[in-house]
C-alpha positions in Angstrom: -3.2 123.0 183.0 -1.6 122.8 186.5 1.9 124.7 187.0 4.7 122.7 186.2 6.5 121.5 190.2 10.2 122.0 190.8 12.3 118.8 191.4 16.2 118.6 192.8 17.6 115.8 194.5 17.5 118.4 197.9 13.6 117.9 197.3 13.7 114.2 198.1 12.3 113.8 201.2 15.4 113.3 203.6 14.2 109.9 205.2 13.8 108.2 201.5 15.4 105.1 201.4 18.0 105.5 199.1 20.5 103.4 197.0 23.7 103.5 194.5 21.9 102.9 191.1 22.7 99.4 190.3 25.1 98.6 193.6 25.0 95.1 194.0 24.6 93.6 197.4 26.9 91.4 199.6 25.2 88.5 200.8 21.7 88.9 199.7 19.0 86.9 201.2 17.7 83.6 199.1 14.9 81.5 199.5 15.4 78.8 202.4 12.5 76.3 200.4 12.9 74.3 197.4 13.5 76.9 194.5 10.8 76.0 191.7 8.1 76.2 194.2 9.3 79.6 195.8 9.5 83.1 193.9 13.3 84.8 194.1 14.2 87.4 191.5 16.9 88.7 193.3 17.4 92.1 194.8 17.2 94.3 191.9 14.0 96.1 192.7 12.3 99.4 192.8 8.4 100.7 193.6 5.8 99.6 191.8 4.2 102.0 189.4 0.6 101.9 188.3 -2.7 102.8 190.3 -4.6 100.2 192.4 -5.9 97.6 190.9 -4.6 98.7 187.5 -1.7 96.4 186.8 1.2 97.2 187.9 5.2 97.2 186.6 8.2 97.8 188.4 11.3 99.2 187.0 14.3 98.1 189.7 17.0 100.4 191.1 19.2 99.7 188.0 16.9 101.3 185.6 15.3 98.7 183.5 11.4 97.9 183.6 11.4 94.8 185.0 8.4 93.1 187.5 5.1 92.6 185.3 2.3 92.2 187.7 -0.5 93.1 184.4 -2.2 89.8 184.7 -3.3 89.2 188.0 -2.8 85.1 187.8 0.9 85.7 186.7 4.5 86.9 188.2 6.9 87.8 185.4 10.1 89.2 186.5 11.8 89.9 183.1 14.0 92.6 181.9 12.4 94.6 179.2 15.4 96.6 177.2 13.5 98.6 174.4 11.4 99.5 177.7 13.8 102.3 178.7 14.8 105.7 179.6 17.6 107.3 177.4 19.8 110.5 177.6 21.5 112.8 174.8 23.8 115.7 175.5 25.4 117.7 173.6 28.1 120.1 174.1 30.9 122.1 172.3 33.1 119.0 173.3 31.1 116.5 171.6 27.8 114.1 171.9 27.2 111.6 174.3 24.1 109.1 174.1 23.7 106.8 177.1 20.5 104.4 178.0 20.0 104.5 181.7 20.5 101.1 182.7 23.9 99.4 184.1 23.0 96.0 182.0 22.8 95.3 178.4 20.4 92.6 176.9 21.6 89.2 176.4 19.9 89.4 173.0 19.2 92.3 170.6 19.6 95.9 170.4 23.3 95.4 170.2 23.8 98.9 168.8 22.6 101.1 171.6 24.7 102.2 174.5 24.5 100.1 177.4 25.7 99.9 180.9 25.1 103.5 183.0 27.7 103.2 185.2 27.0 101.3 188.5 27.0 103.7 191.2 27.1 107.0 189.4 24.2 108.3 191.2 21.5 106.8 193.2 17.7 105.4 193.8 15.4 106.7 196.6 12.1 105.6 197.2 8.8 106.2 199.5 5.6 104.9 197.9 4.3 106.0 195.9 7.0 108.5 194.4 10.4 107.1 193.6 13.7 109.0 192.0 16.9 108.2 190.1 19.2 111.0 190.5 22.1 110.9 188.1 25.6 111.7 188.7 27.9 110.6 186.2 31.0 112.4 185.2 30.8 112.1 181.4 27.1 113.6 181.4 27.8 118.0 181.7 24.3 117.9 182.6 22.9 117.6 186.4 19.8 115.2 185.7 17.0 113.7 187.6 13.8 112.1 187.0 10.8 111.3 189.7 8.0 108.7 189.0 5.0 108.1 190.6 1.3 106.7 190.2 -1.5 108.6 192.0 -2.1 106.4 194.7 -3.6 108.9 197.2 -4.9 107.9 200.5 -9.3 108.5 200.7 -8.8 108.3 196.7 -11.2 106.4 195.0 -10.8 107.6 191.6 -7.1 108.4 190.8 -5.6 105.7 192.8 -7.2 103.3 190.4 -5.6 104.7 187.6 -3.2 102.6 185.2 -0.7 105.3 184.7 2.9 106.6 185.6 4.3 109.8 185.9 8.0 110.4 184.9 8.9 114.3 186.1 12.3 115.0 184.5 14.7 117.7 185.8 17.4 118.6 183.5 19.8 121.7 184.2 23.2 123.4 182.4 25.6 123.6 185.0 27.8 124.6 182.8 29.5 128.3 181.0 28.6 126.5 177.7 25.1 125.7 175.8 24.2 122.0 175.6 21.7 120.5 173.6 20.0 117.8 175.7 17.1 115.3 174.1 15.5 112.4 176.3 14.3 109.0 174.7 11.0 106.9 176.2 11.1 104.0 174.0 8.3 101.3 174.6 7.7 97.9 173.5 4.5 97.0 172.2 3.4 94.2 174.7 0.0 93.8 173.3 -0.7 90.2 171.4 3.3 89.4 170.0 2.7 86.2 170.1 1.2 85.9 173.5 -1.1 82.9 173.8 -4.0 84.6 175.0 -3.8 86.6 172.0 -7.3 86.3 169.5 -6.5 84.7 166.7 -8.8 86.6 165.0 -6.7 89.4 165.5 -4.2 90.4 162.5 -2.7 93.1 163.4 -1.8 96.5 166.3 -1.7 99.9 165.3 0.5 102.6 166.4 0.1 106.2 165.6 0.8 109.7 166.8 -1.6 111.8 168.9 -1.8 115.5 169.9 -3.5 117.1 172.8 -3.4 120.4 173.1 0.0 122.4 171.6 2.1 121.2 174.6 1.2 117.6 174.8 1.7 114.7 172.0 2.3 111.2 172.2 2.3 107.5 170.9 -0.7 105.7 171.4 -0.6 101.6 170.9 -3.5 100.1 170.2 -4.7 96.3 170.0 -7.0 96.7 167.0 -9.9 97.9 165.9 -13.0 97.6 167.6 -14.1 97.4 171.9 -12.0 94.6 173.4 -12.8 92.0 173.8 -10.2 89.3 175.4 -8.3 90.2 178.1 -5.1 91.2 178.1 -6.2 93.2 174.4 -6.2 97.3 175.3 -4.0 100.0 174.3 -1.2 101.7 175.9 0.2 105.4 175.2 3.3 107.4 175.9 2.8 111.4 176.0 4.9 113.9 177.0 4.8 117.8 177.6 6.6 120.5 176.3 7.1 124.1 177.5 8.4 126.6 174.7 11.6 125.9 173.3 11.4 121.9 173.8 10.6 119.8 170.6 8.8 116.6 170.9 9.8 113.8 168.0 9.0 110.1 167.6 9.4 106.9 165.9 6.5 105.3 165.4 7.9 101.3 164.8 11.2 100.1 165.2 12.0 96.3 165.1 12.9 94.8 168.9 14.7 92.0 168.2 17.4 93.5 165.6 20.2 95.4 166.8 18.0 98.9 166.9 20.7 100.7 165.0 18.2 102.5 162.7 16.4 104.3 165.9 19.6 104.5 168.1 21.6 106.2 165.4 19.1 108.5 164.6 18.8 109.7 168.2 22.3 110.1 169.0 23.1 111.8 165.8 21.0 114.9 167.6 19.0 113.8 170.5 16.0 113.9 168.3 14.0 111.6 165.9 12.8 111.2 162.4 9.0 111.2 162.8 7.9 108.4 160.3 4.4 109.3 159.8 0.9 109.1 161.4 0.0 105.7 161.5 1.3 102.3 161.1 -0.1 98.4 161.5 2.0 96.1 163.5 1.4 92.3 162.3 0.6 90.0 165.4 3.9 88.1 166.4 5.8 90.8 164.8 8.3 92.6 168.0 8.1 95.9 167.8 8.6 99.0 170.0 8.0 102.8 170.1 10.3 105.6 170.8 8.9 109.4 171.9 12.3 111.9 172.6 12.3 115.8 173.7 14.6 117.8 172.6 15.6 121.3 174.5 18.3 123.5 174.2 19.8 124.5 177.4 21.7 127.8 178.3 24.1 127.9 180.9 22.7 127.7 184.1 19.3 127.0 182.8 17.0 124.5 184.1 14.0 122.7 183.0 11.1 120.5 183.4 9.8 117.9 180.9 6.9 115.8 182.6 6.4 111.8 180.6 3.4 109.7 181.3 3.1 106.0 180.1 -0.9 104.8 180.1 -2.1 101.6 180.0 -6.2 100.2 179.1 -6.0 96.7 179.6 -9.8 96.5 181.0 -10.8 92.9 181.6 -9.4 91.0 184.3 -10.1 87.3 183.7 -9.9 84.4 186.2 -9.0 80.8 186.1 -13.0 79.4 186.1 -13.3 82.2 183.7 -14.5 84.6 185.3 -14.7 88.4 183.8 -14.6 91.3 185.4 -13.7 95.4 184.4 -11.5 97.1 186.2 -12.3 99.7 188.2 -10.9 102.7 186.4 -13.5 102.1 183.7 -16.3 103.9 186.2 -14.5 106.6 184.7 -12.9 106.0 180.8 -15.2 102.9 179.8 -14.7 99.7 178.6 -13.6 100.0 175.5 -10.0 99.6 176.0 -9.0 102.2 173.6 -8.5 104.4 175.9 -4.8 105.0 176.9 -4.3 108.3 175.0 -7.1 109.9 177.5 -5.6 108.4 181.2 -2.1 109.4 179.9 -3.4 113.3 178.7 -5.1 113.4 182.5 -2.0 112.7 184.3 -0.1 115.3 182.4 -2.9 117.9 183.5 -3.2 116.7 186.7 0.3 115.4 187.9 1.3 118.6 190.0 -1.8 118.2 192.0 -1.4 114.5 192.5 1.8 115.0 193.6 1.4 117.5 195.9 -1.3 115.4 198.1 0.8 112.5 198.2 3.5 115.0 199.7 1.7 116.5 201.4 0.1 113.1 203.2 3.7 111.9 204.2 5.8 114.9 205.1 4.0 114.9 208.6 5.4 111.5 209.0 8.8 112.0 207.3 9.4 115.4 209.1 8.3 114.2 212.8 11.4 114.5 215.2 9.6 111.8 217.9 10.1 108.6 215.5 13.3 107.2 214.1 14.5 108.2 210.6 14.0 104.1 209.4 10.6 104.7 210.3 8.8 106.8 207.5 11.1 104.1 204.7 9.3 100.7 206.0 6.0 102.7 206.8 5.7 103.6 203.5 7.5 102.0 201.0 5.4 98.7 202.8 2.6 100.2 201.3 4.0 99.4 198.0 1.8 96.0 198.3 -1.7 97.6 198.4 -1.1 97.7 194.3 1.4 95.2 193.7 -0.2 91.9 195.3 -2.0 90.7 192.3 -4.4 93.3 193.7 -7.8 93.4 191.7 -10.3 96.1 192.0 -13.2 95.7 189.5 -16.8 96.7 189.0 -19.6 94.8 190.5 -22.2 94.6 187.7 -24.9 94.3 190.4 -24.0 98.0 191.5 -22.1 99.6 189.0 -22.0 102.7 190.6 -20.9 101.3 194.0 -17.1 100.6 195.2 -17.0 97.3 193.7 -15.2 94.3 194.8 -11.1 94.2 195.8 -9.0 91.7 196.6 -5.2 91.1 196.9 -3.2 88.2 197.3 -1.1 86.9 200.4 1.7 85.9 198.1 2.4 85.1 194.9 3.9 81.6 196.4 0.6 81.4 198.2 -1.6 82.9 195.5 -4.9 83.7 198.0 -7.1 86.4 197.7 -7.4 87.9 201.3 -6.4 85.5 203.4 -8.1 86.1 206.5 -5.8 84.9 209.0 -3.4 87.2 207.4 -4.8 90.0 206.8 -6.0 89.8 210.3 -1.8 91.8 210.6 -1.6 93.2 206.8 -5.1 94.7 206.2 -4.2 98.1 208.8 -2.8 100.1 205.5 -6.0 99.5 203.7 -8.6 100.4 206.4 -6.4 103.4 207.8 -5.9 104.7 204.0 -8.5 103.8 202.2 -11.2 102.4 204.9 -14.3 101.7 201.7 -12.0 98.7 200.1 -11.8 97.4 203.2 -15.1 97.5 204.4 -15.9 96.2 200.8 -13.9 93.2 201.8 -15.4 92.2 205.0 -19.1 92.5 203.4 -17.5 89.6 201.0 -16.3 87.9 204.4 -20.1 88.4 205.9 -21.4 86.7 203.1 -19.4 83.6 203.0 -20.2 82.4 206.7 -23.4 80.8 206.1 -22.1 79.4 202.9 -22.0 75.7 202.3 -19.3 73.8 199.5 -19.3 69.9 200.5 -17.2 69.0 197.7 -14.6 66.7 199.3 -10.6 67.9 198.8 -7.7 66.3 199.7 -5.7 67.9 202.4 -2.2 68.2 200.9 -0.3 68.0 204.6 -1.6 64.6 205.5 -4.0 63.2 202.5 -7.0 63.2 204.1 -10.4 64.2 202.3 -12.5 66.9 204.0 -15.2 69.3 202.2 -14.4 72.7 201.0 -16.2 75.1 203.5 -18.9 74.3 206.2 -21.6 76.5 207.5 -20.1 78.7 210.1 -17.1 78.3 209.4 -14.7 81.3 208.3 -13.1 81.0 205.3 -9.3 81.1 205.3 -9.5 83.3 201.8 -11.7 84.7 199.5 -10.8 82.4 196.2 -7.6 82.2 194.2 -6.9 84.1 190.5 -6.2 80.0 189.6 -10.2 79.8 189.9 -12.9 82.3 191.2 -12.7 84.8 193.3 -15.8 85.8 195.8 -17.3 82.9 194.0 -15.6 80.3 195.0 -13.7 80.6 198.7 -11.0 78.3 200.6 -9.0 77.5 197.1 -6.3 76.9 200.6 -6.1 73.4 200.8 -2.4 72.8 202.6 -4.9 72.0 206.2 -8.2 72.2 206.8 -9.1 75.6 207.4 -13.1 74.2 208.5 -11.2 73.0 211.7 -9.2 76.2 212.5 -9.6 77.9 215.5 -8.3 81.5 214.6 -10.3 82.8 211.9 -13.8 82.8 213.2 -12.1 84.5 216.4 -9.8 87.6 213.9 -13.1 87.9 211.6 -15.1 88.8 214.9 -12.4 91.4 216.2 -11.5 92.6 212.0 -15.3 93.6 212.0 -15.7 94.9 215.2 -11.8 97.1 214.6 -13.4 98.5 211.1 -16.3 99.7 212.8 -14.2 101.8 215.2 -12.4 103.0 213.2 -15.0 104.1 210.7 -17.9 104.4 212.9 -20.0 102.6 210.4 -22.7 101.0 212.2 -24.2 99.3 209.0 -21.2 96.9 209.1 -22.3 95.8 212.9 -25.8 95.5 211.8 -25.0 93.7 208.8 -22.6 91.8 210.0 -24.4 90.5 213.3 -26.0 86.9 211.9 -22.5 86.2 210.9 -20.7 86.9 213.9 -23.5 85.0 216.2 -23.2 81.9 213.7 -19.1 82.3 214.1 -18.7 82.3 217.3 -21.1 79.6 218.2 -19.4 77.2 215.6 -16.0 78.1 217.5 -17.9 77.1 220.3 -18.6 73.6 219.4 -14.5 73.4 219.6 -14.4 73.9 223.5 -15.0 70.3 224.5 -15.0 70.1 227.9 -17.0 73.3 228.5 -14.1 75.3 230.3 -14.7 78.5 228.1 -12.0 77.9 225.8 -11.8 76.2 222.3 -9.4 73.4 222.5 -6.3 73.0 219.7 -6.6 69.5 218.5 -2.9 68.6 217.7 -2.1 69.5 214.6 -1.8 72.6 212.9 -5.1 74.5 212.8 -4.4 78.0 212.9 -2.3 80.4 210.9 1.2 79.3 211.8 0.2 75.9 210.0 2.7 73.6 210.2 3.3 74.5 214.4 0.7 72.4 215.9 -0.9 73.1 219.3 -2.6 70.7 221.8 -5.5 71.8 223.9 -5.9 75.8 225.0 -3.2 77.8 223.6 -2.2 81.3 224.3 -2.4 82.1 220.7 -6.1 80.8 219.9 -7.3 81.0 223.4 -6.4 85.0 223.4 -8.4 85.6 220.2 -11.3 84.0 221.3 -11.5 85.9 224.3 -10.8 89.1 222.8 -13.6 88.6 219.7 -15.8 87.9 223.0 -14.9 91.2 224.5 -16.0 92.9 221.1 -19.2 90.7 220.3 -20.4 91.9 223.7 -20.2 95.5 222.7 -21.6 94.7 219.3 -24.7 93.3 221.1 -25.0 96.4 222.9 -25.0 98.4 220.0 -27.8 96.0 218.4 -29.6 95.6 221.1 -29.3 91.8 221.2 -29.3 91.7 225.2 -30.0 87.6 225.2 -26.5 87.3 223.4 -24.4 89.7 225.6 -25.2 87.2 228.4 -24.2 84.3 226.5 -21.0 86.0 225.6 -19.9 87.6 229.1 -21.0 83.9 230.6 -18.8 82.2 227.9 -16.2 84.9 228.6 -16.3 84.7 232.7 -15.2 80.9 232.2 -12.9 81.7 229.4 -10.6 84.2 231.5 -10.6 81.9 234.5 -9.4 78.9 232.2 -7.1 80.6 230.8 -4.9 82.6 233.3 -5.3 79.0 234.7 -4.2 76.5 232.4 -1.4 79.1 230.5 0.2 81.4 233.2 3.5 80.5 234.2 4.6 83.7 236.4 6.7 85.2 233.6 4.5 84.6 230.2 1.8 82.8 228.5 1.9 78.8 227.4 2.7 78.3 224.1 -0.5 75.5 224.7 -1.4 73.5 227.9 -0.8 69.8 226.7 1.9 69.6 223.7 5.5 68.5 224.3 6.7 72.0 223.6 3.6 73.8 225.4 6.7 75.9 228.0 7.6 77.8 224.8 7.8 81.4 224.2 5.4 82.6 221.8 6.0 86.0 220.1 2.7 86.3 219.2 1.3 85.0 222.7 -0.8 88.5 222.8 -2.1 88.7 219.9 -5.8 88.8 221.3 -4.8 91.5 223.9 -3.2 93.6 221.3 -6.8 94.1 219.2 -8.3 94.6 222.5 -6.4 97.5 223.3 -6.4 98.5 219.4 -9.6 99.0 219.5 -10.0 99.6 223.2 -11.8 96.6 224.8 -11.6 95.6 228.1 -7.7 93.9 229.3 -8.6 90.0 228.6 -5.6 89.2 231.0 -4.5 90.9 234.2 -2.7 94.2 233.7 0.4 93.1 235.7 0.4 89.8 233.7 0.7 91.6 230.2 3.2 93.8 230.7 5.8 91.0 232.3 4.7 89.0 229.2 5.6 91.1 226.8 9.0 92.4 228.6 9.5 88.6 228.5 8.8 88.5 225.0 11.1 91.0 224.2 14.2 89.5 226.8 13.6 86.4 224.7 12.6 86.3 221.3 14.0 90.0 220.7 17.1 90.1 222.2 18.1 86.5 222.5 17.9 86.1 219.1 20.6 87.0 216.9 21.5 89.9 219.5 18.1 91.8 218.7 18.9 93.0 215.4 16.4 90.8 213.1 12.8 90.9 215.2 11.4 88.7 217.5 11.8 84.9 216.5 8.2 83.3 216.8 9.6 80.1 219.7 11.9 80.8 222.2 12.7 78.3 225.2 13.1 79.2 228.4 16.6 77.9 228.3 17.0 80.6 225.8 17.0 78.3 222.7 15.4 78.4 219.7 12.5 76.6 219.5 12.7 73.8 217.3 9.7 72.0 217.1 8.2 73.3 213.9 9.9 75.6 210.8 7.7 78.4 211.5 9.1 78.0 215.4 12.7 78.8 214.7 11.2 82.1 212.0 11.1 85.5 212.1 7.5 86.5 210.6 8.0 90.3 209.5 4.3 91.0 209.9 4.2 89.6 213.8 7.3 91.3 214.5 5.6 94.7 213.7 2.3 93.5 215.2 4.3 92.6 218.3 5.5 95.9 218.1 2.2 97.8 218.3 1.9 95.3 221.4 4.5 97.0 223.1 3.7 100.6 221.7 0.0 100.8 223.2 1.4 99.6 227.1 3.5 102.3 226.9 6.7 100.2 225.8 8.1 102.6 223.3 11.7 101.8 223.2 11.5 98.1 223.2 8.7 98.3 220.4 11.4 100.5 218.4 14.0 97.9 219.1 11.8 95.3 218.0 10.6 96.6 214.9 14.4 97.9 213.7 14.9 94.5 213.2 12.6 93.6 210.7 13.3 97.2 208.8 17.2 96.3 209.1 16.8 92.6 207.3 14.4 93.9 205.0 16.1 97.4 204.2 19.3 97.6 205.0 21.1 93.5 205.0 19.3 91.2 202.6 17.9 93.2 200.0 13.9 92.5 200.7 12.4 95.8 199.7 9.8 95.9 197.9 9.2 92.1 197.9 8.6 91.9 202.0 8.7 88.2 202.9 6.7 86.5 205.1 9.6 84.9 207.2 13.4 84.3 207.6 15.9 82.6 209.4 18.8 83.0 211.6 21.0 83.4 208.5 18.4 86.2 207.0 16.9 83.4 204.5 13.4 84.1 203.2 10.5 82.3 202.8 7.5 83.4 200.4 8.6 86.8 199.2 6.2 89.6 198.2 3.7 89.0 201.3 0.6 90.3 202.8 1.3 90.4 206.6 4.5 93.3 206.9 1.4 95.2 205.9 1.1 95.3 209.7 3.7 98.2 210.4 0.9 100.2 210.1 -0.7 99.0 213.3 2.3 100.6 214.6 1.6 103.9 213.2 -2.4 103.3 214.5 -0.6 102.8 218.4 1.1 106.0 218.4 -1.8 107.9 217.5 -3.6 106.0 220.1 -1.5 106.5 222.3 -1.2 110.2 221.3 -5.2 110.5 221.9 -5.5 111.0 218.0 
């Protein structure tokens, strides 16, 4: 048993973002795109908790368990109330029982206390720990809890883990003694009605459990026998008692009734009437669980009482049906009755958990040289690595391997690993946990040569064109609507076969991962696939200037912005994977295609400073009617070059007036500089118009664009310019932790919860470029 960690609210690392429990927020961003095909719940969020890959819930900054994220095909943002934290105290003045949320239910559980005072304390949060710190005048008690999942950078074991740590600190401020008990009640979420539930099943069991003397707990269980559908498992709650604290529990109390029976019980004395070992549950039937601890405190006495809630749901199931375990059952099996165990290993291992996550981030959150917004986005960004319908499951053909993972772009674009995106989001994953994302380009690797003829109709313009053609990247790795690593492009908006960005980003993603990992298996592996990629990209430079043309409409990912002929944007990448394909051959000896590629790349350049220079910037295109526009993301093919340090594709002196261009115009031109860099600007100083995506603000390019400026040495703009993004996202429309893709000039969001912000941390890879690290 590790030693129990102190926790005040001075402990909370100073550049937390923080919030009034339950504030609302004046003029909150809203989805700019028609409502029922766009995900908004609103502001009311907190981190995520649950390991990767796990499942994951999210309780918001007013208290209540909230963002379901168990299933990875399905969103569900609703309110759970018998899924809630509760306080008792008292003192020789009398007895106060309070639940620690500032709503009440629209329905049910009318007798409980409701409505913690808005304000009376506040939220902080940096991924993956989070606090509430409570500060209410009626409570004698100073009060704090702080919940995390062990999602621990170079963890493969822990960070899988479906569990959540709640780290109470409770202390007598007081001249008096106060008696002070703390309520976990839980509903039981397995079958109830669900219709995925087996029919066969009649009934759930809940019962009591011991660990050793200090540990005890609730365990919820789906039935007897291994599971066998998904969503079937168990769950547990467990706490942890030190001598003097008493743990109690009520085994089954009815959810939809006015919970009188459990409420009074518990604020007659902060404890409850323990109502046996074991019950059943009938299917359908709602029903919850409540576990309290009960300590007396003397005055000036403070104490500890660590919580963990477990959940086994083991089977992750697909839309084509497709099974698959998850990967935390390398290390508990399969059978799904295993809650109870995960939840007795966090209360063991919790301290030490909690230590290397602090001791990961306080270099970051303790450095004088970067701004104190910094270390809150940097982090708390990272909340998406486990929260993007994020799978990580076993492959049966080596059990004993790493196993597949996946996340989504969005939940309004439900895609696993979309390539052109993660081309910007997938930094976190390589720089924290570099095996899942070398897992995930081996998945890439093997889709090149892949063939699917099966016609689709292309949703912008009706056309019919097949799913994926040799050669051709694909723009994802499946959807949960069908089947993943199975079945790629489920995309269908354009026709990704046609794009001329992804074969380019999956040539310079390889070539990145392999510097920074210094795996040359991935080269090696990888080589077939990049040679057949880059000479199907090829095929799309017509008139054999060294650059593939755009054809007109949208075929790359900004995909309703169409370019006409080279582009700045396309015609960068493809120079820049060039740059890296030459020093793959080098490193596989392939001397026949490093002439090929410096050839191909020697009438590139010359094309390109040729058809797109202007004196100030790069071309939006050479032949559209908007091709004078400002691109933010003109550079995106220099900025992997110097990532990963390749040879400049474009002149040295033409870069850095680009991107000071960049930042005069699509910075600080729009809305004064304090929302990033707009992705069209004209050089009247207008908006460009010619597309939605022109007149947005992506939050992952802004940050990319950022990085840009960091690595030539451009630190103060690259500060101003990524300010902007943290300021929407953190500080004016109430987009933490559900990071949108985009917004508009009135802070208006489109696709919420996305992949690409991911790309903050290619700011954080800059600096230690820059710093020689």
């Amino acid at each position: 048993m590790t030693a129990t960690p102190a926790l005040l609210p001075t402990e909370i690392p100073p550049r937390a973002w923080r919030r009034p429990i339950g504030l609302p927020l004046e003029n909150p961003g809203r989805s700019m795109t028609i409502p029922h095909l766009s995900i908004d719940d609103g502001y009311w969020q907190g981190a995520p908790l649950g390991g990767i890959g796990a499942g994951t819930i999210g309780r918001t900054y007013r208290g209540d368990f909230a963002r379901w994220h168990l299933d990875p095909r399905q969103h569900r943002y609703e309110p759970r109330p018998a899924c809630m934290f509760s306080v008792f105290v008292e003192s020789p003045e009398g007895a106060l029982a309070q639940a620690l949320w500032t709503e009440s239910p629209a329905r049910g559980l009318e007798a409980w206390r409701w409505r913690y005072p808005v304000g009376a304390g506040f939220y902080a949060a940096l991924y993956p720990r989070s606090w509430f710190v409570y500060q209410w005048d009626r409570l004698p008690i100073r009060l704090a809890v702080e919940q995390f999942s062990p999602v621990i950078p170079h963890n493969y074991r822990e960070s899988s883990y479906p569990v959540a740590v709640f780290l109470w600190s409770v202390e007598n401020p007081t001249a008096q003694p106060l008696t002070v008990g703390l309520l976990f009640t839980w509903e039981n979420l397995l079958g109830g009605g669900d219709e995925k539930t087996p029919k066969e099943r009649l009934h759930r069991i809940q019962r009591a459990t011991r660990g050793d003397a200090r540990m005890m707990g609730i365990e919820l269980v789906g039935g007897e026998g291994p599971v066998r559908e998904p969503g079937d498992g168990s769950w547990a709650l467990a706490a942890l008692a030190t001598p003097g604290m008493e743990i109690s529990y009520r085994l089954a109390f009815r959810t939809d009734g006015d919970g009188a029976d459990l409420w009074e019980d518990f604020a007659t004395d902060g404890r409850l009437e323990c109502d046996g070992e074991t019950v059943m549950v009938p299917d359908g039937v709602p029903v919850g669980t409540g576990l309290a601890v009960t300590l007396r405190l003397e005055p000036g006495e403070r104490r500890m009482v660590p919580m963990a809630l477990a959940w086994d749901l083991p089977l992750v199931e697909f839309g084509a049906g497709d099974r698959w375990h998850r990967r935390y059952t390398r290390f508990f099996g399969t059978s799904g009755r295993n809650a109870w165990q995960i939840a007795q290993e966090a209360l063991d291992r919790y301290a030490d958990w909690r230590e290397q996550i602090r001791a990961w981030q306080q270099p970051l959150w303790t450095d004088p040289d970067v701004p104190d917004w910094y270390p809150v986005a940097l982090f708390n960004e990272l909340y998406f690595i486990a929260d993007g319908a994020t799978v990580w499951v076993v492959d049966p053909k080596d059990p004993d391997g790493i196993g597949h993972f996946a996340q989504i772009e969005c939940y309004d674009y439900p895609f696993y690993e979309t390539l052109d995106v993660r081309f910007y989001g997938s930094f976190p994953l390589l720089m924290l946990w570099p095996e899942l994302e070398k897992a995930v380009m081996r998945d890439f690797i093997a889709t090149v040569p892949q063939v699917d003829l099966t016609l689709r109709t292309i949703e912008s313009n009706g056309s019919q064109a097949p799913r994926k053609l040799a050669g051709a990247l694909p723009h994802d790795l499946g959807s949960p609507s069908e089947a993943p690593w199975r079945l790629p492009n489920a995309y269908s908006f354009q026709d990704p076969n046609i794009w001329k960005d992804l074969n380019s980003k999956f040539v310079l993603l390889l070539y990145r991962d392999y510097v920074f990992t210094g795996d040359r298996t991935l080269i090696e592996d990888g080589w077939p696939a990049v040679r057949m990629a880059l000479d199907y990209l090829k095929l799309f430079d017509r008139d054999g200037d060294g650059l593939p043309e755009n054809e007109g409409v949208p075929d790359q990912t900004y995909d309703t912005w169409s370019m006409r002929g080279p582009s700045a944007y396309c015609g960068g990448l493809w120079l820049a994977a060039l740059e890296a394909a030459v020093r793959m051959a080098d490193l596989v000896g392939d001397e026949e295609a490093r002439a090929c590629y410096e050839d191909w790349l020697r009438r590139g350049r010359a094309s390109f400073e040729a058809a797109l220079w202007n004196g100030r910037y790069y071309r939006y295109d050479a032949l559209s009617p908007h091709r004078e526009s400002i691109m933010a993301d003109q550079l995106a093919g220099q900025w992997y070059a110097d990532l990963v340090g390749l040879p400049p594709i474009v002149p040295e002196s033409h870069l850095e007036q680009a991107l000071r261009t960049i930042y005069e115009y699509n910075v600080l031109r729009f809305a004064e500089g304090r929302m990033g860099a707009v992705n069209g600007m004209r050089p009247d100083g207008s908006v460009d118009t010619s597309s939605n995506q022109s007149t947005e603000v992506w939050v992952g390019v802004t940050y990319a664009v950022a990085s840009a400026m960091w690595l030539r040495g451009l630190k103060a703009e690259a500060w101003r310019t990524a300010w902007g993004a943290y300021r929407v996202t953190y500080e004016e429309k109430g987009y933490w932790f559900r990071t949108p893709e985009a917004w508009d000039a009135e802070g208006n969001f489109r696709a919420s919860m996305y992949m690409r912000p991911g790309a903050i941390w290619a700011i954080e890879w800059a600096r230690r470029r820059r710093a020689g690290r």
